[in-house]
N, C-alpha and C positions, 0 to 999 in steps of 0.2 A: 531718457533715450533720445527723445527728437533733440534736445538742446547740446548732446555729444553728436547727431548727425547734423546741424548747424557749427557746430565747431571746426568740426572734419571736412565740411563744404569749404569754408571760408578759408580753412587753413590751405586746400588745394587750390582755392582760387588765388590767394596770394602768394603762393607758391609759383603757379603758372604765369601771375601778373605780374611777379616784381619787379621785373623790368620799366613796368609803366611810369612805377614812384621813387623808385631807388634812381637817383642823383650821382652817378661816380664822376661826371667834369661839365664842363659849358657846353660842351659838345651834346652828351648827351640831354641833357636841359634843350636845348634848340631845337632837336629832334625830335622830344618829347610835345614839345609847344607846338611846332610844324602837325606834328599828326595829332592831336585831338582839336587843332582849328580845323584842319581841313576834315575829320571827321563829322564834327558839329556842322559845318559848310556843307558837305554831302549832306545830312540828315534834313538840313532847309528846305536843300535844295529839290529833294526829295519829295517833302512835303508840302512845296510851290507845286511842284508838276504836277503831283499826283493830286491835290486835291482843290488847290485854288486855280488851274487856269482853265480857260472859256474852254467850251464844248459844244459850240456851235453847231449846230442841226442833229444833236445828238441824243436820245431821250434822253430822260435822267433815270439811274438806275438804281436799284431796289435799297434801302435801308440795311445794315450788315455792321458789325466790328468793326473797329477800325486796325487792330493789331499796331505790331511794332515800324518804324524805317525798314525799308530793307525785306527782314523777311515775311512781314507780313503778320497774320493771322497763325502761322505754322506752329511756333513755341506753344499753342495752347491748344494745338487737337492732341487730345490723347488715340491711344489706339485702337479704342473701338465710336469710332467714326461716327455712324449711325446713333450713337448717344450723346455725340460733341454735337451733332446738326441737329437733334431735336429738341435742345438745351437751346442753340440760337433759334430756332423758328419758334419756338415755344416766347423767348423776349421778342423775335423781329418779325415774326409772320411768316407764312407759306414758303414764301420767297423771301429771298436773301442774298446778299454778294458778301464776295470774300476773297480777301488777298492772299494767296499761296505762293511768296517768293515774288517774282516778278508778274505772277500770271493772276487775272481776275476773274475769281468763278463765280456764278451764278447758279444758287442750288436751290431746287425743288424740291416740297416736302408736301404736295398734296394730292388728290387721285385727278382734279380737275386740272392744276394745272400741267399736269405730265402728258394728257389726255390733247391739251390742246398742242403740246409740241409736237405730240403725234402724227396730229392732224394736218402739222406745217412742216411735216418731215422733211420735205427738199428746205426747207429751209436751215436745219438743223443735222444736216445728214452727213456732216464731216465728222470724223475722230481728231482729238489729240493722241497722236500714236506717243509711245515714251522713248529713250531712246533704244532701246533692248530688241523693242518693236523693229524700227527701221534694220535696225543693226541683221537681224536676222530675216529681213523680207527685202533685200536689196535696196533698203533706201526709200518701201511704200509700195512696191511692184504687186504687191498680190490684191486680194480681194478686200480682206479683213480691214486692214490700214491705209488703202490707199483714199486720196480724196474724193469725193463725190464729183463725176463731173464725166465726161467721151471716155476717154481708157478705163475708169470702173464700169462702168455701162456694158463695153465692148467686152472685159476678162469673164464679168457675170454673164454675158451672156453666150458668150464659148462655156462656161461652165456647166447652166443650166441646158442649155441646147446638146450637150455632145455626154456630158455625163449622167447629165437626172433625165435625159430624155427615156421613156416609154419605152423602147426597142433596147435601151444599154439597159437597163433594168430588168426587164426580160430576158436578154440572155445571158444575164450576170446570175439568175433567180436559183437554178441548179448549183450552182458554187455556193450559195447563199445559205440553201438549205443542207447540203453534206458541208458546213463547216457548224452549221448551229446544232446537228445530228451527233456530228464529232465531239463536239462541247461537251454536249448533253453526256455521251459515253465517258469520257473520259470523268466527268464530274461524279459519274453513277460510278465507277472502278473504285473512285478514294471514298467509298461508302464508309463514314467512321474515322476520317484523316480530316484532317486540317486542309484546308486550302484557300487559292487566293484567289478568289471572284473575278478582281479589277483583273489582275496580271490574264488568267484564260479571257477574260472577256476583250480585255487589250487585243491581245494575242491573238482570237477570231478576229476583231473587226481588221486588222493588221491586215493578215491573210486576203478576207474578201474586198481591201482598198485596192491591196497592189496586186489582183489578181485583173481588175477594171481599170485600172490604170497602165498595169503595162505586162500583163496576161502571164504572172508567174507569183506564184506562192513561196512560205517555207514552209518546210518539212522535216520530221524527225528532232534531231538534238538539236539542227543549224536553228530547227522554229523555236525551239523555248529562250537559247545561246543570244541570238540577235532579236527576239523579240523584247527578252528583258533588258537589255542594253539600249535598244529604241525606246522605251519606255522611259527608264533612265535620261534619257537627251530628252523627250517630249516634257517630262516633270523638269526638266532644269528650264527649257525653256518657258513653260508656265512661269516657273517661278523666277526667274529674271527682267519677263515682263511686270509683274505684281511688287517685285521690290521697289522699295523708296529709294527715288536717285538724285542726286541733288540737281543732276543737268535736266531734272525734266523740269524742276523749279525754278533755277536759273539757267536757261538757256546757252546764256553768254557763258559761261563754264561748261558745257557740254565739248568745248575743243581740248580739258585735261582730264576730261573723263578720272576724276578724283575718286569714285568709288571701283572703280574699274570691271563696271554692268559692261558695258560698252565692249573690250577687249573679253571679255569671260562669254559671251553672244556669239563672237567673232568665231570664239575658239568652237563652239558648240557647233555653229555652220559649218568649217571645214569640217566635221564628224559627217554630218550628212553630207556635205557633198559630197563626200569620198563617198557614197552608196549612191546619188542619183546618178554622177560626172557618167562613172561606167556603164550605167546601163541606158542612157541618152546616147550615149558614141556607139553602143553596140546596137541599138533600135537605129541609129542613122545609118550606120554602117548594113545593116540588113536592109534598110529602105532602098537602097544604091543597085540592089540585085530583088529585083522583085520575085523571079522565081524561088530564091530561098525562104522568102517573107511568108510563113505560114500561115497571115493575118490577112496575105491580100488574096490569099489561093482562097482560103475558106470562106471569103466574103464578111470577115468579121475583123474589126480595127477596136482596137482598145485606144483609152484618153491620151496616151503621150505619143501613139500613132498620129491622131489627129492634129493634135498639137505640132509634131514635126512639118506634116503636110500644112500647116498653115504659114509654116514658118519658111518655108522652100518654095512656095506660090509666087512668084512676079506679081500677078496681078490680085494679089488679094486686098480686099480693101481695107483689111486691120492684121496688118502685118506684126509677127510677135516673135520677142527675140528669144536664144538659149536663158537670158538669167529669167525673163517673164517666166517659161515655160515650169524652170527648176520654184521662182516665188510662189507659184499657181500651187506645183504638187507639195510644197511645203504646206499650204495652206489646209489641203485635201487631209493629210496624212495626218497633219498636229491634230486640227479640228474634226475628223471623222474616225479617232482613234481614242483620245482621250477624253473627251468629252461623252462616247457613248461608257465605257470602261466605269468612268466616274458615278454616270446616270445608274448602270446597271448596280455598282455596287448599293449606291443610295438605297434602289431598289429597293434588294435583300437586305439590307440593314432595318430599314423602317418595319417591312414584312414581317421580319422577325420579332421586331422592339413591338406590331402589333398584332397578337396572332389572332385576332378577330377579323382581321383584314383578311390576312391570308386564306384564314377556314372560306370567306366568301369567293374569295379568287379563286382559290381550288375547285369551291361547289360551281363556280360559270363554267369551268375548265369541262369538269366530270359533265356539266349538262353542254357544254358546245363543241366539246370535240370528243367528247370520250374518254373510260379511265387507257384502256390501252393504244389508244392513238396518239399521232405526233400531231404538236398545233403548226399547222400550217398557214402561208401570208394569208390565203383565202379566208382563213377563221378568222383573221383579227379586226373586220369592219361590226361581225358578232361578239364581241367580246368587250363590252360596254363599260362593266365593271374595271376589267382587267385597266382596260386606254384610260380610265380615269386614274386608275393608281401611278400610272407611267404619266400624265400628264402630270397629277401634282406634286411628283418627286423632278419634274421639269420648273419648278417655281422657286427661283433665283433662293439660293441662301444667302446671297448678300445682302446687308440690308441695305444696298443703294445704289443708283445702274452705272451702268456705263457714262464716262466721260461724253459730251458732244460738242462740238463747234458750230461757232453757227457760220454755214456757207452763202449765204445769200440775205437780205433783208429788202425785198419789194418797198420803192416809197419813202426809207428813210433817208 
């Protein structure tokens, strides 16, 4: 079997390659000569640069593979990662580097030293965004992607200030509770049906995002209609960020966007924008008559209110434009929607898979709030059990974190 699947390789490799060795004139001989010298000449030159010339004031950096010209280390990870890098740390130690394409990583595999980049956060506190990333955050504009430095400082701290503050939470808490009430009913009606945890649980956090963000919910069929379709666009763009792209590995090819992440991103922003564009112009356009502004009569402004007013201030000291504003709520809605959605299903899947767990969760339920009571946010600082199951269905199933850059190096 394997030496008919070496036959079959070989027969398509030289199928695809005959050109290299098939001879039909002098011509082609010349041509063939010209490109495997100047091939073998890149490949030198390559391995001059990269590994024989000075580096002057620069540590030396960790032991690792050395991989192929060119691409690197790449041809040899397979697809579950976390068992390719403890295969290298297991030969090279803790720490290791490694060539992906043009890019050189640095990967940790131990609790101390992750612990210490912790501790040197600003130092380590950039992303490599991919391209999918920019493509749909204006080019780095939001929170998530953009660099460490004044303008992430400034967009976090309009975020944290105007949205998680104590006063928008409180008078968000009534919407909070008749959407998680409503949940609750509708899940108790399909007593004996089938249903889909993620998509209702999507579908409230939906509701209570854009009810703080810009003071309007869905409702009836419009809610199920465009929630699963939001849905739909938020799982594409997860998964266009996660996909493997050749321009995140070579850069220098990110301008033919070859696998075409880049343009399929593109197309997925014009989807949303066509739902922020209008209702930006219609909150501006009610901001222009304030007596119509039912936000400023009742003394209450929702986040894209504030945000407008920031952006219409002369004298403000962090002036921020329409695309910041639209990066910002893409940020809010991808990350405050699917990510709780995801956690929740987790949840119930595990509870299930343990129902030792669950009989306990119920018994704190039955003893902290009652069997005919609703749990309430006040219950859940008593509810010890419970925050522990929600915490360690919070502990990454990846087995390995996130990318980081290092943005600053004190000294070196």
């Amino acid at each position: 079997m394997f030496s008919d699947l070496l036959d079959k390789t070989a027969l398509i490799i030289c199928n695809q390659w005959a050109w290299w060795w098939e001879v039909r004139n002098e011509k082609d001989e010349l041509a063939r000569a010209i490109l495997t010298v100047s091939i073998v000449v890149l490949a030198i030159f390559w391995y001059l640069w990269t590994f024989l010339r000075p580096r002057t004031g620069i540590a030396p950096l960790p032991p690792g593979p050395y991989g192929l010209p060119i691409v690197g280390y790449l041809p040899f990870l397979g697809t579950n990662l976390h068992q390719s890098f403890a295969q290298i740390a297991h030969q090279y130690g803790p720490i290791f580097k490694l060539r992906l394409g043009s890019k050189l990583c640095v990967v940790l595999s131990s609790p101390s030293l992750a612990k210490e980049i912790r501790d040197q956060d600003m130092n380590f506190a950039n992303r490599d965004p991919p391209i999918a990333a920019r493509a749909v955050t204006y080019g780095g504009l939001d929170i998530a992607w953009s660099p460490y430095g004044s303008y992430w400082r400034t967009m976090r701290k309009i975020f944290v200030r105007e949205m998680l503050s104590n006063s928008n939470l409180e008078a968000s808490y009534s919407f909070r509770r008749n959407e998680a009430q409503q949940t609750i009913r509708d899940v108790s009606a399909k007593i004996g049906k089938q249903v889909d945890i993620g998509e209702i649980t999507f579908l409230t956090e939906l509701n209570v995002i854009m009810s703080m963000l810009w003071g309007s919910n869905l409702e009836g069929e419009k809610s199920t209609a465009v929630g699963a379709e939001f849905r739909e666009v938020v799982s594409k763009i997860t998964e266009l960020i996660g996909k493997p792209n050749i321009s995140d590995f070579f850069p220098v090819l990110s301008r033919f966007d070859i696998q075409g992440v880049e343009k399929q991103m593109k197309r997925v922003l014009q989807w949303v924008e066509q739902i922020l564009d209008p209702i930006i112009d219609e909150r501006m356009k009610m901001d222009t008559n304030k007596e119509e502004n039912r936000f400023q009569n009742d003394g209450k402004k929702d986040f894209l209110q504030i945000l407008l007013e920031l952006k219409v201030q002369e004298d403000n000291a962090t002036p921020i434009t329409s695309t910041q504003i639209k990066a910002l709520l893409m940020d809010i809605v991808v990350g405050g929607t699917d990510t709780t959605a995801t956690m929740v299903e987790w949840v119930m899947a595990e509870i299930m898979y343990n129902p030792e767990v669950m009989k306990k969760a119920q018994e704190e339920l039955a003893e902290v709030v009652g069997m005919n009571n609703i749990v309430e946010e006040s219950h859940l600082p008593k509810l010890q059990y419970l925050d522990a199951v929600v915490k360690e269905t919070f502990r990454g199933i990846l087995r390995f974190g996130m990318i980081h850059l290092i943005s600053s190096l004190k000294g070196s």
